[in-house]
Phi, psi and omega in degrees: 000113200284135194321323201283305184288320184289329156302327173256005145309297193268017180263308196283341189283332152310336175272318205294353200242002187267324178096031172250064204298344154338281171304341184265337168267308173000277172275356150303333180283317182308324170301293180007281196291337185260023165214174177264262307243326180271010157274099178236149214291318176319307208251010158249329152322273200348278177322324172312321202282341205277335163330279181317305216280006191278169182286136191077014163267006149251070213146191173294007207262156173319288168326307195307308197308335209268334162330311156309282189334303180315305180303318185288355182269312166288351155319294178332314199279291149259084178293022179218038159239119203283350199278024170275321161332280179346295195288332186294325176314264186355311187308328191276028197351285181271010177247092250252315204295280185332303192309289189311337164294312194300306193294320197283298182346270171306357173278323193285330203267320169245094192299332178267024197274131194286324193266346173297294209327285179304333192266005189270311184294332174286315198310278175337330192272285202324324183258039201323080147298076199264357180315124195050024194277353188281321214264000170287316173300327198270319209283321182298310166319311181290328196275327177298324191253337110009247169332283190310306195278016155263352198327335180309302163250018156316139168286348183196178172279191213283160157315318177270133193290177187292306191288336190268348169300316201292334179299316202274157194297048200242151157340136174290312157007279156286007184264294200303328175320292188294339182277321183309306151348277144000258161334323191280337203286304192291346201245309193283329188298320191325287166342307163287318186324298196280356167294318192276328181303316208285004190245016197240338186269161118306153189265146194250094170092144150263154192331138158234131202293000195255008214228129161264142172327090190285146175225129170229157149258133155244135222210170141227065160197046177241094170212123177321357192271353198227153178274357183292349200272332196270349201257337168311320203301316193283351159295327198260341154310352200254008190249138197258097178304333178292326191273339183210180195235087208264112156287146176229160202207121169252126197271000175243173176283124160236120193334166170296317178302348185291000000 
């Protein structure tokens, strides 16, 4: 395994997990491309992901495909590992048949696996798809209930969102659990996040009590048409306009109607 590719395997798997997927497919296609010997099933999921998380790598669009491509080559390599399966459902995002093919796939090769599992049942509901949806459902209960009573020592929350819950006949409970879950998870990335922002900017001036805060949100669902576009509203009454200035910005096209 020539020394260059594998150093620059593990340079794009640092970029893809820093979240700069661009420099991370770059140099994962370039390890690829620079041994035989380093066509491995790993490093081409990789590329898939790095592939997925770019703008069109969800739909229909050329990134999304070539990202596929990227998951079926490590198939080629490893058939009996699901999680490319997974990640290929996702890629196809609103194309619930495809997704679903995907998710059954990867369901099939680990049946207690939580994102096949959760990503088989939603897809299926959106097509009401009803095939094996009682013992899916039974199984999603057990895993779920699991999950929670391990929270403790997770690396993360349940597999299944908080919202993919509200679908299914389960204990109001566990909806609440699993939304709770979520949150605590979601309040600590914040958390790192902002740590890692305030230890990485300087600070420019100091705060002055004359001064407002600039605040922007960025969305493609600040619209009436999504509830994230109709529920913004009742947030940003909520921001004290004397201390900040708060904007919203749509990374998507919006209608006059909107």
């Amino acid at each position: 395994m020539p020394s260059s590719a594998v150093d620059q395997f593990f340079i794009g798997h640092d970029l893809l997990h820093a979240e700069r997927f661009v420099e991370a497919e770059h140099t994962l296609a370039a390890a690829l491309a620079a041994g035989g010997e380093f066509d491995h099933a790993t490093a081409h999921y990789s590329l898939g992901d790095a592939r997925r998380e770019q703008p069109d790598g969800i739909g229909p669009g050329a990134m999304a495909r070539r990202a596929r491509a990227s998951y079926g080559r490590a198939l080629r390599l490893a058939p009996r590992w699901a999680a490319p399966y997974v990640n290929i459902g996702v890629s196809f995002g609103d194309d619930h048949v495809g997704a679903l093919r995907a998710f059954r796939r990867a369901l099939a090769l680990t049946p207690a696996d939580g994102l096949a599992l959760s990503n088989t049942l939603h897809s299926a509901t959106w097509i009401a798809d009803w095939r094996g949806r009682a013992r899916q459902l039974k199984a999603l209960g057990a895993l779920l209930s699991r999950e929670l009573a391990d929270s403790g020592r997770r690396a993360g929350p349940p597999a299944t969102q908080p919202w993919h819950v509200l679908a299914y006949p389960l204990p109001a409970a566990v909806a609440r659990d699993v939304a709770a879950a979520h949150a605590a998870a979601a309040a600590a990335h914040s958390a790192r996040a902002a740590a890692a922002a305030a230890a990485a900017w300087p600070r420019v001036g100091a705060p002055s009590a004359r001064r407002r805060l600039r605040v922007a949100y960025l969305s493609s669902d600040l619209h009436e048409r999504h509830p994230v576009g109709s529920l913004v509203r009742h947030v940003l009454r909520l921001h004290d306009r004397r201390r900040l200035r708060v904007a919203c910005v749509s990374s998507a096209a919006v209608r006059a109607a909107d």
